[in-house]
Every structure is written in structure tokens, then in C-alpha cells.
C-alpha positions as CSV (number, residue, x, y, z in Angstrom):
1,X,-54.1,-82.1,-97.8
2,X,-57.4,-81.2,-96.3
3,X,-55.5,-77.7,-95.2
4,X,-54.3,-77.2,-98.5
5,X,-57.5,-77.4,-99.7
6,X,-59.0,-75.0,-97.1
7,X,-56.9,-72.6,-98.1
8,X,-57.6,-72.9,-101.7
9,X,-61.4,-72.9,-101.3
10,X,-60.7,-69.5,-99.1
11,X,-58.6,-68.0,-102.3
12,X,-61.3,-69.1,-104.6
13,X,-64.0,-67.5,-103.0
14,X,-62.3,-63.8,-102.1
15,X,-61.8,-63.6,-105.9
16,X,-65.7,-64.4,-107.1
17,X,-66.3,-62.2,-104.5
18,X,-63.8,-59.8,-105.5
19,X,-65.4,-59.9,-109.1
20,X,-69.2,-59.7,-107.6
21,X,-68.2,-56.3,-106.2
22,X,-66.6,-55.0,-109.2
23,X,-69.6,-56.1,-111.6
24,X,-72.1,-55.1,-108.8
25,X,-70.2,-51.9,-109.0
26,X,-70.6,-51.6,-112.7
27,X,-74.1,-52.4,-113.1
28,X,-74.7,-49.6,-110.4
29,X,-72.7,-46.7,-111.9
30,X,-74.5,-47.7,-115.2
31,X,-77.5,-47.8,-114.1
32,X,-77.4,-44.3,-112.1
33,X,-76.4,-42.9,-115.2
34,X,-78.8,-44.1,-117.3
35,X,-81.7,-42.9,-114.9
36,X,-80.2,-39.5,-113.2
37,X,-82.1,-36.6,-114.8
38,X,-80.4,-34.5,-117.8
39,X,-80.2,-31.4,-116.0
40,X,-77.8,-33.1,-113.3
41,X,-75.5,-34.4,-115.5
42,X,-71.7,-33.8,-114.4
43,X,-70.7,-30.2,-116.5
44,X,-74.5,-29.2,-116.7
45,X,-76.2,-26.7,-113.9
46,X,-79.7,-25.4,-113.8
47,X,-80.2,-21.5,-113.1
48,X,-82.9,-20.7,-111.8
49,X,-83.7,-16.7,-112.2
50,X,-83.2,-16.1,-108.6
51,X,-79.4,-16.9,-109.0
52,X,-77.1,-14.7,-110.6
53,X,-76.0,-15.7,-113.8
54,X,-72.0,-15.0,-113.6
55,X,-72.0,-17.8,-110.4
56,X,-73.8,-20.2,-112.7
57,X,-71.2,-20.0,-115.3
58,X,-68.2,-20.3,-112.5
59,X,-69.7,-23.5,-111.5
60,X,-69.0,-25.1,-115.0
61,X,-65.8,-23.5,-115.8
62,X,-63.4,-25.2,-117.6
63,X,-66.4,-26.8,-119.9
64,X,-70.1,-27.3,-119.3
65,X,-73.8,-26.0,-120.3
66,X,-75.9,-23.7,-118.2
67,X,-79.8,-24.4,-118.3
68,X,-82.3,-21.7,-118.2
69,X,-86.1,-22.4,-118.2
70,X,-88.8,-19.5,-118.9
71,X,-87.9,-16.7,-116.5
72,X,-86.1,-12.7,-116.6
73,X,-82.5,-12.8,-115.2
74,X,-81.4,-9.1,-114.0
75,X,-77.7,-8.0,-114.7
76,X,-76.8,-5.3,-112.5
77,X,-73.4,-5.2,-115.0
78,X,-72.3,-6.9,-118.4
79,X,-72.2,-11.0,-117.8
80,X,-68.6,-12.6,-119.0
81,X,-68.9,-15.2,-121.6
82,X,-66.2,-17.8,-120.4
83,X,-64.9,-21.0,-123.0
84,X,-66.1,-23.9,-123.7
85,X,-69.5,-22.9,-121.6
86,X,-73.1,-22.8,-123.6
87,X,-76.0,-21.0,-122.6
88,X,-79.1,-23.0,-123.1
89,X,-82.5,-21.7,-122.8
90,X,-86.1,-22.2,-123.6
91,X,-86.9,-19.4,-126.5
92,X,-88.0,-16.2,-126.1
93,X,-89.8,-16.7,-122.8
94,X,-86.0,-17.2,-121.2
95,X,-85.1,-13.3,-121.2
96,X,-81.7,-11.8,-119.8
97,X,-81.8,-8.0,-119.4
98,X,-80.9,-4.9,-117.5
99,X,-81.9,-4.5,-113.9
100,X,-84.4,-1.6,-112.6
101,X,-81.7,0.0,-110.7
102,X,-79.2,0.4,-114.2
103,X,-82.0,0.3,-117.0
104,X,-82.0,4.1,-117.3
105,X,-78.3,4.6,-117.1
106,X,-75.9,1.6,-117.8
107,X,-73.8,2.0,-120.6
108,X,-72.0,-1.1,-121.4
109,X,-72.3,-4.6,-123.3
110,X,-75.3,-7.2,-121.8
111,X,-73.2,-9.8,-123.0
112,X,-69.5,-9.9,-123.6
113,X,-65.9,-11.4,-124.1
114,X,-62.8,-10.3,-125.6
115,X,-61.1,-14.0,-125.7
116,X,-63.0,-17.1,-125.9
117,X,-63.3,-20.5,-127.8
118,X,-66.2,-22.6,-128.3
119,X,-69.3,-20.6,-126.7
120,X,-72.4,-21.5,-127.5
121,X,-75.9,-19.4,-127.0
122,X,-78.9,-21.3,-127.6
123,X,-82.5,-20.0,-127.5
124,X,-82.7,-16.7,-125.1
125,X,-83.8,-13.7,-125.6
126,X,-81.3,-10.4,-124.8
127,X,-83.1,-7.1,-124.1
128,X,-81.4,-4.1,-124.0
129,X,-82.7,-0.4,-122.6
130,X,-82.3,2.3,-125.4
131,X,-84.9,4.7,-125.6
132,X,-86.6,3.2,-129.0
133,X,-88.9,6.4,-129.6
134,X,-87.7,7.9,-133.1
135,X,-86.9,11.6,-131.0
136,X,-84.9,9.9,-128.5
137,X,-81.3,11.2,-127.8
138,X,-80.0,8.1,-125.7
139,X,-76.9,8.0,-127.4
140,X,-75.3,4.9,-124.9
141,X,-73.5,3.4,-127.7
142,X,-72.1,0.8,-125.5
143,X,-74.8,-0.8,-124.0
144,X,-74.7,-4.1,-127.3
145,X,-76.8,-7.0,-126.3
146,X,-73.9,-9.3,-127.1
147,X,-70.1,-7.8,-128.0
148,X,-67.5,-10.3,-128.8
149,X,-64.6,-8.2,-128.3
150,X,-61.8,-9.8,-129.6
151,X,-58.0,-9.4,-131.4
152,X,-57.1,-10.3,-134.9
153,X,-57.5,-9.6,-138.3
154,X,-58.0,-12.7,-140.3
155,X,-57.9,-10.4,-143.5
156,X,-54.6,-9.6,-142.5
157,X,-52.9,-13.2,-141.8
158,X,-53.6,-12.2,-137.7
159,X,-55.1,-15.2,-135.5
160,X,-58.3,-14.3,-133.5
161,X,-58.7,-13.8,-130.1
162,X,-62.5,-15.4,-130.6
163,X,-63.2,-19.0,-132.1
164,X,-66.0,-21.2,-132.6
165,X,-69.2,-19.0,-131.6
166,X,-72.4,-20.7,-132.5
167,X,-75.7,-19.1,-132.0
168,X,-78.8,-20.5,-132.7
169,X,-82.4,-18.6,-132.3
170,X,-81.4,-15.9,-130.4
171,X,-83.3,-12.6,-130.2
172,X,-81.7,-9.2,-129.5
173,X,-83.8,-5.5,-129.4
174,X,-83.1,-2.5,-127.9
175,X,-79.6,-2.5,-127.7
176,X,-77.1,-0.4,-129.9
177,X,-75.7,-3.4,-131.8
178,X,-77.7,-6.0,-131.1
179,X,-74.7,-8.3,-131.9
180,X,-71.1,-7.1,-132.5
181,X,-68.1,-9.5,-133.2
182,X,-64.9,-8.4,-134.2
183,X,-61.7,-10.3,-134.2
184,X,-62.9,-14.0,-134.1
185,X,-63.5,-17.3,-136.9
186,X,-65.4,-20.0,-137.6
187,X,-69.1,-18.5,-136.6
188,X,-72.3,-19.9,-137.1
189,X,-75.8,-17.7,-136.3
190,X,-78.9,-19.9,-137.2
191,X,-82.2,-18.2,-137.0
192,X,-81.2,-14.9,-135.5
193,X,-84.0,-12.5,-134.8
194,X,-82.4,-8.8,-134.5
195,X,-84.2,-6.1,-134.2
196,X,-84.4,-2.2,-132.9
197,X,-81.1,-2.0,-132.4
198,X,-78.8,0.6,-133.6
199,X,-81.3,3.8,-132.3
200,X,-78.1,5.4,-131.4
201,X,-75.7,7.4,-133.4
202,X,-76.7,7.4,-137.0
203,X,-74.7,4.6,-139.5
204,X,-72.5,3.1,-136.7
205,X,-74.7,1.0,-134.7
206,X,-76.9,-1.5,-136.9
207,X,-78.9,-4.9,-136.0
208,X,-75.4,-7.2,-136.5
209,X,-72.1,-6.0,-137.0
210,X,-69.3,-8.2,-137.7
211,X,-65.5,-6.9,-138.0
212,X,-62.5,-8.6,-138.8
213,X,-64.1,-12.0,-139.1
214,X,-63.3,-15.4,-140.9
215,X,-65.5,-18.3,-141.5
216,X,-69.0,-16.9,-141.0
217,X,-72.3,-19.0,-141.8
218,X,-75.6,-16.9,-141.4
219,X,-78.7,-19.2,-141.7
220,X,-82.0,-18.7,-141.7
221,X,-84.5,-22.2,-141.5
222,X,-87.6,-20.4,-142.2
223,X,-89.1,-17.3,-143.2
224,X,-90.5,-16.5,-139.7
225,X,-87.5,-18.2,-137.4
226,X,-85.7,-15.2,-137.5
227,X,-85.1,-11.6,-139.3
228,X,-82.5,-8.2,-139.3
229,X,-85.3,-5.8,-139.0
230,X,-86.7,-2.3,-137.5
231,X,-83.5,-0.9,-137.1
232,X,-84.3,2.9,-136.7
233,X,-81.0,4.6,-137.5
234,X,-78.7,1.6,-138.6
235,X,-78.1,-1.2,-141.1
236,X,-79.8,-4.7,-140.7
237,X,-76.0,-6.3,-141.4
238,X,-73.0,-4.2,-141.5
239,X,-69.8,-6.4,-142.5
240,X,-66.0,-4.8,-142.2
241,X,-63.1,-6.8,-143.3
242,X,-64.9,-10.7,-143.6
243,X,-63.1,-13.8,-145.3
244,X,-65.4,-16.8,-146.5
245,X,-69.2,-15.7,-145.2
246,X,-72.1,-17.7,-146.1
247,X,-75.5,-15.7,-145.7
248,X,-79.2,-17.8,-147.0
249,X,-82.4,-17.3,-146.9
250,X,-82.1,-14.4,-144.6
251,X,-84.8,-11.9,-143.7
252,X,-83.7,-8.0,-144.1
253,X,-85.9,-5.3,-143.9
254,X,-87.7,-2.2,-142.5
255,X,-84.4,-0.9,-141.6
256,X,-83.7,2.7,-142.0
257,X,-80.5,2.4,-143.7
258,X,-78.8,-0.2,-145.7
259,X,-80.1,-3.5,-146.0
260,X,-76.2,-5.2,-145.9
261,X,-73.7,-2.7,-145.8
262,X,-70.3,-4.3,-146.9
263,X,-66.9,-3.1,-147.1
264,X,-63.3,-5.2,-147.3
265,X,-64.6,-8.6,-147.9
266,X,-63.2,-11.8,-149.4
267,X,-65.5,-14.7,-150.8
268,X,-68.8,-13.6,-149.2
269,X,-71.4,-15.9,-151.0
270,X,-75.7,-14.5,-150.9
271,X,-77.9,-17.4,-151.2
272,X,-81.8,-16.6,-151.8
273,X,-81.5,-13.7,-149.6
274,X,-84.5,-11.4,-149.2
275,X,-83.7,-8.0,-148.6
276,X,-86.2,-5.6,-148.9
277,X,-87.8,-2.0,-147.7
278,X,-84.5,-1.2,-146.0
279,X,-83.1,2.8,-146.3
280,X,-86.2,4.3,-144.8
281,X,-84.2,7.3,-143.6
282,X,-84.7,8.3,-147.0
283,X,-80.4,9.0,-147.4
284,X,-79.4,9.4,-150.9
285,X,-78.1,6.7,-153.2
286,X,-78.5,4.1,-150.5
287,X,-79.4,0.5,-151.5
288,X,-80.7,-2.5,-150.1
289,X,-77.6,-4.4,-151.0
290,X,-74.4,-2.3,-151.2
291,X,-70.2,-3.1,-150.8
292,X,-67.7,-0.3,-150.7
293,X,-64.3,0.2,-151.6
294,X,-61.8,-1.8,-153.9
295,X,-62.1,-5.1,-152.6
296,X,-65.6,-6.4,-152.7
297,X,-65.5,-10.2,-153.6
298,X,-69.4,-10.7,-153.2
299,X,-71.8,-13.3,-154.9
300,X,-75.5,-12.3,-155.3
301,X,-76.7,-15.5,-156.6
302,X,-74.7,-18.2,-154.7
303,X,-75.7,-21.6,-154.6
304,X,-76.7,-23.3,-151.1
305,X,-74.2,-24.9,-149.3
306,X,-73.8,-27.2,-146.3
307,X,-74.5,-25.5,-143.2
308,X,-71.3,-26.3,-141.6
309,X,-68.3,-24.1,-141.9
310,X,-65.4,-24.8,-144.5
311,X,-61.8,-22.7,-144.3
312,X,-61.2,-21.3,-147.2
């Protein structure tokens, strides 16, 4: 009897101690990640600007945010946007651009993809190296700050090759678009600031040019957060092919052709847009506000609507 209850005294206490380890266990792992700093957190790296951008990115692939602080980050060549990764800086003191060695001659896209999902770009800056003087002759129509270079035709019934892009207070200049995305849906741009861009070949390069998209929302918070200005050959927003496009309270102006250049659109709604001084080139008949061709399904006076994206 005594044995027997040795032996059960013995089972009794491997279990409570069993169950100590496993709740001493718990309360740890909780704990740790309660306390463990942001920027350490598993699918989030900090870059520093002394490490190249492209093996930040490879060490979240699959899904994960890299961090930038304040700081220039040098691209010898154009930087691959991969799925499911966000860029997330500080504001315009977090600047990616061209290094010394290419400034003068590289000819090709900052930024780019031609098939991702969910990418997100948060609060940089992208400076390109076009020669902005109103004589220059750089004609590197290649070098866009960011160039989402995808398949599809949504106006056509075609899937994209590019889905779910949201950008929010990013700053382009000096690039020949300063954004260009073709072939992608569902896109939302919040408080964009684009400008000198397009001081390339005359009407083909412009501040933002999106092609064969579906699902656009462009969104401006406040009068200063953002603007499609200054371009000194181009358009401020050139649209080609769009279905279902939201644009409010943008800012457009000082741009030496059209304002908002449209052509084959579908349900593109203008909510309390301000588009102003644009076609300083002085071309004939241009406007501030102008669609071509037979099918031009734009509203002028669109109410507001929710900022987040409805298929249509």
C-alpha cells in the first residue's frame, strides 16, 4: 500500500510539473512578445542605408515589411518589387535614388515589377536623374521612378499580372514617369506628390500614367499632402484604358500639357478635383480636363466615396 502510494505521489507530481513548464513556457513566449521591439518582429527587417536594398527585401520574401529611417539608398540598377513585401519609410527624408557612378547615364526604371500582388510603398521619396533644365535633350525615357510593368487588359475581360498596390505619400521628381502602371487592379495612391517628371519626349511621359487598369482610388487628404505638378513636357495624369477610378480632392497644375489626359475609360468618377494652370506649353485646343475617343464614361461632379476600393 505504502508503495502504491509512492508511486502515485511520483505520477502526481511529474504532471504539475509537466503543467509548470508548459505555463512557465507560455507566460515567457508572451511576454517576449509583448516587450521585443517592433522593428524585430518575425517578417519585419530594418535597412539601414549602408545595405543594399534588393538583400533587404530577399530577407522577407514570401511576406514581410522592410523599415527605412531618414537616409539616401544608392541603386546601382532598377530594385525588384517582390509580393506581399511593403516598403516603409519615414517621409521625404527616406530617399532611394541613382548612384554617382549611373546618375548621368542609366536608363531604366528605379523601381519596378512586371508580376506582383499586394505591394505596399509607404512614405519615401524616389529621385530620378533627368536633366530638368527646359533645353535639356536627355531623352532616357526609361529611367520611371516606379514602373509596374505588368499583363492584362481588364477593359478587355484579361486578368492582371499586378494586384493590390497601395501607395501612400510617396514622392517622385525627375524621372520620365514618375509612376507608370499598366496591366494591374485594385490600386490605391493616397497623397501622392509627383512632380518634374515627364522632361523627356514631348506628350508620352507625364507625372502618373496608368494603362490598362481596374479598380483605381486616387486620394488626396489635404491640399498640401500631395500634388501632380511641374511637369515640363507632359501631363499631370494620363489614363489609357481604366475601369472604375475614383480621383478627389486632387492637386493638378503647372504642368505644361494637359491637366488629366483621358482616353478609353469606364466609370471614372472626379470628386472636388482642382485642376488648374496646366497646358503651359501653350499647344492648341488643349484643356485642363480632357477625354478622347468614343468611349469616355467620365463624371466631373462625382460625389465622395469611401476610400476603399469597390469592383464594379
Amino acid at each position: 500500500m505504502l508503495t502504491s502510494l509512492s508511486v502515485l505521489k511520483l505520477t502526481v507530481s511529474k504532471i504539475t510539473l509537466k503543467a509548470l513548464l508548459r505555463n512557465v513556457s507560455f507566460i515567457a513566449g508572451f511576454m517576449l512578445a509583448c516587450y521585443l521591439p517592433a522593428a524585430v518582429a518575425a517578417g519585419t527587417v530594418a535597412c539601414s542605408s549602408s545595405q543594399k536594398l534588393s538583400e533587404c527585401i530577399k530577407q522577407v520574401a514570401g511576406g514581410g515589411t522592410v523599415l527605412l529611417g531618414k537616409g539616401t539608398w544608392f541603386q546601382d540598377s532598377s530594385l525588384l518589387l517582390s509580393s506581399n513585401v511593403a516598403l516603409q519609410g519615414t517621409g521625404p527624408g527616406t530617399v532611394i535614388t541613382w548612384s554617382p557612378a549611373v546618375r548621368s547615364t542609366i536608363n531604366a526604371p528605379l523601381l519596378y515589377t512586371t508580376a506582383a500582388s499586394h505591394v505596399t510603398i509607404k512614405d519615401v521619396k524616389l529621385v530620378g536623374t533627368i536633366d530638368q533644365r527646359s533645353d535639356s535633350q536627355d531623352l532616357r525615357s526609361n529611367q520611371i521612378g516606379l514602373f509596374f510593368n505588368c499583363r492584362g487588359d481588364p477593359t478587355a475581360g484579361e486578368k492582371t499580372g499586378c494586384n493590390d498596390i497601395t501607395l501612400q505619400n510617396v514622392e517622385v521628381e525627375n524621372s520620365s514617369d514618375g509612376i507608370h502602371i499598366k496591366g494591374a487592379s485594385h490600386v490605391t495612391a493616397t497623397d501622392l506628390k509627383l512632380h518634374n517628371n515627364g522632361n523627356t519626349e514631348n506628350d508620352y511621359f507625364h507625372n502618373i500614367y496608368l494603362r490598362r487598369v481596374a479598380d483605381v482610388r486616387l486620394i488626396q487628404t489635404g491640399k498640401n499632402s500631395g500634388g501632380y505638378y511641374a511637369s515640363p513636357r507632359g501631363h499631370g495624369i494620363r489614363g489609357s484604358h481604366l475601369i472604375n477610378v475614383y480621383m478627389s480632392d486632387l492637386e493638378v497644375h503647372d504642368n505644361a500639357d494637359y491637366g488629366i489626359h483621358m482616353d478609353t475609360v469606364f466609370n471614372v468618377r472626379l470628386h472636388n478635383m482642382h485642376v488648374y494652370h496646366n497646358c503651359l506649353s501653350g499647344k492648341p485646343a488643349c484643356q485642363q480636363i480632357q477625354c478622347f475617343g468614343p468611349q469616355c464614361d467620365v463624371h466631373l461632379n462625382a460625389p465622395a466615396e469611401p476610400a476603399s476600393i469597390t469592383s464594379q
